[in-house]
C-alpha positions in Angstrom: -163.2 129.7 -15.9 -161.1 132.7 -16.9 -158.9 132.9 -20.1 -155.5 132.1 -18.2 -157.1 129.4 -15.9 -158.6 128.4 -19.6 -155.1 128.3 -20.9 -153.1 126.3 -18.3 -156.2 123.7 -18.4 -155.5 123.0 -22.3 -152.1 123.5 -21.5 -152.2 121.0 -19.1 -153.9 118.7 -21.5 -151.5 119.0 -23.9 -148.7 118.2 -21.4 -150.2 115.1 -20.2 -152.1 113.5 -24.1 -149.2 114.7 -26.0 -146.0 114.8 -24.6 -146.8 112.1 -21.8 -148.8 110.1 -23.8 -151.0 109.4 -21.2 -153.5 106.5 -21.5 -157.0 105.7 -20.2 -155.8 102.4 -18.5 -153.1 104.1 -16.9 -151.9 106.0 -13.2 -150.7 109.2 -12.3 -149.0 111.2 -9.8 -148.4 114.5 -10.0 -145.8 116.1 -7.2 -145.8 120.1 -6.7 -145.6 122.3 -3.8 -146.6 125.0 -2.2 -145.2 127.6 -5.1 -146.6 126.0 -7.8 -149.7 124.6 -6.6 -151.7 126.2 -9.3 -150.0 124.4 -11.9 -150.3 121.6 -9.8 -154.0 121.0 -9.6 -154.2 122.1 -13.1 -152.2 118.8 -14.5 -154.6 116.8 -11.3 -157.6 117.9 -12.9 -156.8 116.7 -16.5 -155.1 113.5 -15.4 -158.4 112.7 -13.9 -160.4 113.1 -17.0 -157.3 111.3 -18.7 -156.8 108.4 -16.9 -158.0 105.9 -14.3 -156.3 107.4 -11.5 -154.6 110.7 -11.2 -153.1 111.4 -7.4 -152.0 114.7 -6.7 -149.4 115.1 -3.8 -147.6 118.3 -2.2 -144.4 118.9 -0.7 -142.9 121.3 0.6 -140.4 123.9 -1.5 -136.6 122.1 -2.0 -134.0 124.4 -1.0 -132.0 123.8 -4.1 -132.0 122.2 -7.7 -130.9 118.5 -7.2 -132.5 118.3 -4.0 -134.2 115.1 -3.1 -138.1 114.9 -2.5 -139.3 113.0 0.7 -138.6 109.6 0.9 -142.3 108.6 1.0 -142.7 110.4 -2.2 -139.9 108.5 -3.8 -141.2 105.3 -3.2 -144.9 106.6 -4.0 -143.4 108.1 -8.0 -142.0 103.7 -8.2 -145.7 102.5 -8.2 -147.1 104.2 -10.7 -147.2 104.9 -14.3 -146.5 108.4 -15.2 -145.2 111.5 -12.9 -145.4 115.1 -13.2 -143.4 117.3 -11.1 -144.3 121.0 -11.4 -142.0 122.3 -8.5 -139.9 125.6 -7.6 -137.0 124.0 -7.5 -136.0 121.1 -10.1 -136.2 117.7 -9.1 -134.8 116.2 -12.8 -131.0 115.0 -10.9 -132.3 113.2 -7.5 -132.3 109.2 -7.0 -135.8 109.8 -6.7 -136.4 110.2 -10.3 -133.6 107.7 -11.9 -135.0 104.9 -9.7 -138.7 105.8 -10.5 -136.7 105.4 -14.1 -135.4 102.4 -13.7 -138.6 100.6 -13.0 -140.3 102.3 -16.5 -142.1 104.9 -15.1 -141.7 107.7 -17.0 -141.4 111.1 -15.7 -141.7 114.9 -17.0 -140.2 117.5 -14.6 -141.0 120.8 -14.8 -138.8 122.8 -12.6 -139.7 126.5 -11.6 -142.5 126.4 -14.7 -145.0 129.2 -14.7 -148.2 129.7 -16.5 -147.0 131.7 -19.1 -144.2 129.5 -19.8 -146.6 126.0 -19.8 -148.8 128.1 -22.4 -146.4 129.4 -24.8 -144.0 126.4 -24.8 -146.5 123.6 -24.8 -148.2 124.8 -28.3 -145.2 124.7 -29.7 -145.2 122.4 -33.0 -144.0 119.7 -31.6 -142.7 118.4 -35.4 -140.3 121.4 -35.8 -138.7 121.2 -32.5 -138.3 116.7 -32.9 -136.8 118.1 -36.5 -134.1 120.5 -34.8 -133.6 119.0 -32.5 -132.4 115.6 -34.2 -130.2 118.2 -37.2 -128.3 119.2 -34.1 -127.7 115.6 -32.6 -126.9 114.4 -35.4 -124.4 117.0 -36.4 -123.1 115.8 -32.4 -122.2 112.4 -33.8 -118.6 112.0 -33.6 -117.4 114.8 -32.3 -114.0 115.2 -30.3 -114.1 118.4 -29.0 -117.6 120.9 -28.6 -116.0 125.1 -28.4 -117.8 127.9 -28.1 -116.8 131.5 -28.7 -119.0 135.2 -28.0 -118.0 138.4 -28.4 -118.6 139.1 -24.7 -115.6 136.8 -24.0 -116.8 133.3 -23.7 -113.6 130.7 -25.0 -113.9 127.2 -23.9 -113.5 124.3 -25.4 -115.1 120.8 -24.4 -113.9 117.3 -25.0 -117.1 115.3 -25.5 -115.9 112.1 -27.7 -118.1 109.0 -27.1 -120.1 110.9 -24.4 -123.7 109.8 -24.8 -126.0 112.4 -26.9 -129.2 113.2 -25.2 -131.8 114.7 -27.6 -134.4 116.0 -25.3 -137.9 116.6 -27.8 -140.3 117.3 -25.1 -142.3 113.8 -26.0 -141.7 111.1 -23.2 -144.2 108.3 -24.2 -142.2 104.9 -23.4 -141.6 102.7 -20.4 -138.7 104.6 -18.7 -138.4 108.0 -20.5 -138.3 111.6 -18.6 -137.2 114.7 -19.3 -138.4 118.4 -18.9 -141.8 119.6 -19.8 -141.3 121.8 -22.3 -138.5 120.6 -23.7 -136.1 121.1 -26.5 -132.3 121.0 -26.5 -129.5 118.5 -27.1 -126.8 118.1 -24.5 -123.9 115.9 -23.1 -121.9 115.7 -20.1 -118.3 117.0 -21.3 -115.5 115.0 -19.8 -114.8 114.9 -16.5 -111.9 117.5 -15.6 -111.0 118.6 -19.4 -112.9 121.7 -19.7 -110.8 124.7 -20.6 -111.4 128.6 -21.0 -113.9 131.3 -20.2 -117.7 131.0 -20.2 -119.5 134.6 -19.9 -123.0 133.7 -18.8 -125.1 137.1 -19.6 -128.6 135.1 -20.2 -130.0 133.5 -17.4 -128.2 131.5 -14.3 -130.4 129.1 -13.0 -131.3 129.8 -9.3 -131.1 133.4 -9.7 -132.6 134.4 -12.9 -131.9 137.2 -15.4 -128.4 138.2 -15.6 -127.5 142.2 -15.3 -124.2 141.8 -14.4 -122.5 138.8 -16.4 -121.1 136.2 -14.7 -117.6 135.3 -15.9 -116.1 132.0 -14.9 -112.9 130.8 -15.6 -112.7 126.8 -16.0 -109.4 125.3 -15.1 -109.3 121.4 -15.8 -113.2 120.9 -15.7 -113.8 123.2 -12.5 -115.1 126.6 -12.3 -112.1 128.0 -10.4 -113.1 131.6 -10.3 -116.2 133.5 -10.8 -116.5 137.3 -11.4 -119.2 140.2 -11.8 -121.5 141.9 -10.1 -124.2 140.3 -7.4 -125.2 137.7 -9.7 -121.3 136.0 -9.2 -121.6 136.6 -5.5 -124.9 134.7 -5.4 -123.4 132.0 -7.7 -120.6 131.4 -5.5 -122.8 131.2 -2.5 -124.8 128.8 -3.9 -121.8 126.7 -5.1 -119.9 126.4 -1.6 -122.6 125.4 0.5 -122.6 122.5 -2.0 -118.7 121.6 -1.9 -116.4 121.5 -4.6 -118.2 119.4 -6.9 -121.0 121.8 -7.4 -118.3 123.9 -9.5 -117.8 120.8 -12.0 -118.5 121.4 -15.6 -121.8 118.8 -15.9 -123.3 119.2 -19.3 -123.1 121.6 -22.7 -126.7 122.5 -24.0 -127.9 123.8 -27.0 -132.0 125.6 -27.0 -134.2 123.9 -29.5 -137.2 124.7 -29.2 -138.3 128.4 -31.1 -140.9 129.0 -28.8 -139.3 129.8 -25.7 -138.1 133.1 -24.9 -135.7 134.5 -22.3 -137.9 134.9 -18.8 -135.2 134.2 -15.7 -137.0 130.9 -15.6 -134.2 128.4 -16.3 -136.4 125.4 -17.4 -138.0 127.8 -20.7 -134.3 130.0 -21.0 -132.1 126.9 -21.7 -134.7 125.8 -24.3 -134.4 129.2 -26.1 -133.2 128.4 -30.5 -129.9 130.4 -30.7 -128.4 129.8 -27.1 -126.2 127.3 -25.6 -126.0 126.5 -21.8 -123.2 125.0 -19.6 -124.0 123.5 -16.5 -122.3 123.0 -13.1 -122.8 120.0 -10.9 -124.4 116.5 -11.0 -124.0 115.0 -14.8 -124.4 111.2 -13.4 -128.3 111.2 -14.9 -126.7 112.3 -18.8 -123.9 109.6 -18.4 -121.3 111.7 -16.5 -119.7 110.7 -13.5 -120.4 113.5 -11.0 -122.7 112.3 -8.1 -123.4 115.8 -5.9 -127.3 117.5 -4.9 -126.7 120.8 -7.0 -127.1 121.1 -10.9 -126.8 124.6 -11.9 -127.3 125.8 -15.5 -125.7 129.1 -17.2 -126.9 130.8 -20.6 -125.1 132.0 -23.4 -126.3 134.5 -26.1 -125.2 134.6 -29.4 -122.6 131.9 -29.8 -119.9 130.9 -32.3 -120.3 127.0 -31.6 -117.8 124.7 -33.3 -118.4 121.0 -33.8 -114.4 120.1 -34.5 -113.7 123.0 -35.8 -116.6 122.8 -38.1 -118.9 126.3 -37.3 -122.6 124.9 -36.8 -124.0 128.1 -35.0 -123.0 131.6 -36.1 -124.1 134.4 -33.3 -127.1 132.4 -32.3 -128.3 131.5 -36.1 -127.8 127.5 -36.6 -125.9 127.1 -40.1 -127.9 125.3 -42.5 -131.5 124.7 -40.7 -134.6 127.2 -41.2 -137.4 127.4 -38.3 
């Protein structure tokens, strides 16, 4: 075994003992496909030394985010006790995962992860990211309206009071949990059609990657009405309208918490990154919003101003008041 085959094996240990909790007496499934096969087997192989069953199944590549897996599947993730999906693209928002859910299994997607990413991420200290991680919800509690300001242009403010706070630690170890592996952020779906202003997205855009060009879209009563740049804003808009309208919905605000993770093009490690923010577009119905469509697209943010009520929490990226 090589040093990187090496590394994604621990890795993949630690994935499945630690942030799974997986048990002896218990089953797994693990759904990949052809692009991330690798990782795949890699999670197989330790959930057979883990636990008393470990099944490993392979579909083929979704088109998009959001996309549902094959019915067969879906039922198959219902009967058993834990699922991992290392997959291109993500398959976090599809009825396939809320009802698996719904029935206690618990489930860590793990959309468009690469070696590298499962590696670096996964030895995180799992204690500093829970501790961030809950400073920033908790700072969430009560708050009216979410804005966020950059010196590239981004203005937008959010109305988020009473929305449900999601703190996302990367640990999913009771009946029913799920969440990315690696994790680390804190999000909420803004209202529904009260989003105002300008984000620039000059990180990452999920579905295409690094940003050269930043992607400037201007939100008009919770919809992204316009979106200009270079190719990265054509590609966006593509994406968007083969969707439909509700693809351009504002779905959830983000913040990165775990210090680990580092700007690849790989949205699942970018919106994790300490000192970023992300906005999403599309289906919010699994973070208690009320938009239902197969698309969930997610857009980075460097170096914000972020106001909690007019109370400044994040100054250029640097959280006010917590040392990592």
């Amino acid at each position: 075994m090589n040093s990187s085959s090496k590394d994604l094996a621990n890795a993949s240990v630690i994935a499945l003992r630690d942030c799974m909790g997986l048990q002896k007496k218990e089953t797994l499934l693990i759904v990949t496909d052809e692009i991330k096969r690798e990782i795949g087997l890699a999670l197989h192989e330790a959930g057979k030394e883990l636990c008393k069953e470990s099944l490993l199944i392979e579909i083929k590549s979704r088109e998009i985010n959001g996309q549902e897996p094959p019915a067969q599947v879906a039922e198959l993730m219902k009967t058993v006790d834990v699922v991992v999906c290392p997959t291109a693209k993500s398959l976090t928002h599809t009825d396939a995962r809320r009802e698996a859910v719904k029935l206690g299994v618990r489930v860590g997607t793990m959309p468009g992860i690469t070696i590298d990413t499962m590696v670096r991420c996964l030895n995180a200290d799992y204690n500093k990211i829970i501790a961030l991680t809950d400073f920033i919800a908790a700072k969430m509690v009560g708050v009216k309206i979410i804005k966020v300001v950059t010196e590239k242009g981004t203005n937008v403010t959010m109305p988020v009071a009473d929305r449900m706070i999601i703190p996302s630690k990367g640990v999913l170890k009771n009946k029913g949990e799920s969440g990315n592996l690696p994790s680390g952020e804190v999000f909420l779906a803004p209202w529904e059609d009260q989003t105002n202003g300008k984000v620039v997205i000059d990180g990452s855009m999920a579905g295409i990657g690094i940003v050269e060009t930043p992607i400037v879209v201007d939100i008009i009563n919770g919809y992204a009405e316009t979106i200009t740049g270079g190719k990265e804003a054509k590609m966006l808009v593509e994406m968007l309208d083969k969707v439909g309208r509700d693809a351009r919905a504002v779905a959830e605000f983000g913040i990165g918490t775990n210090y680990k993770a580092i700007l690849t093009g790989q949205i699942l490690e970018d919106e994790k990154v300490f000192g970023t923010i992300h906005i999403a577009f599309g289906n919010n119905i699994t973070m208690g919003g009320r938009i239902a469509v197969s698309s969930h697209l997610d857009g980075l943010v460097k170096e914000p101003d972020v106001y909690f009520d007019d109370v400044l929490i994040m100054k250029k990226g640097k959280m006010l008041g917590f040392e990592v």
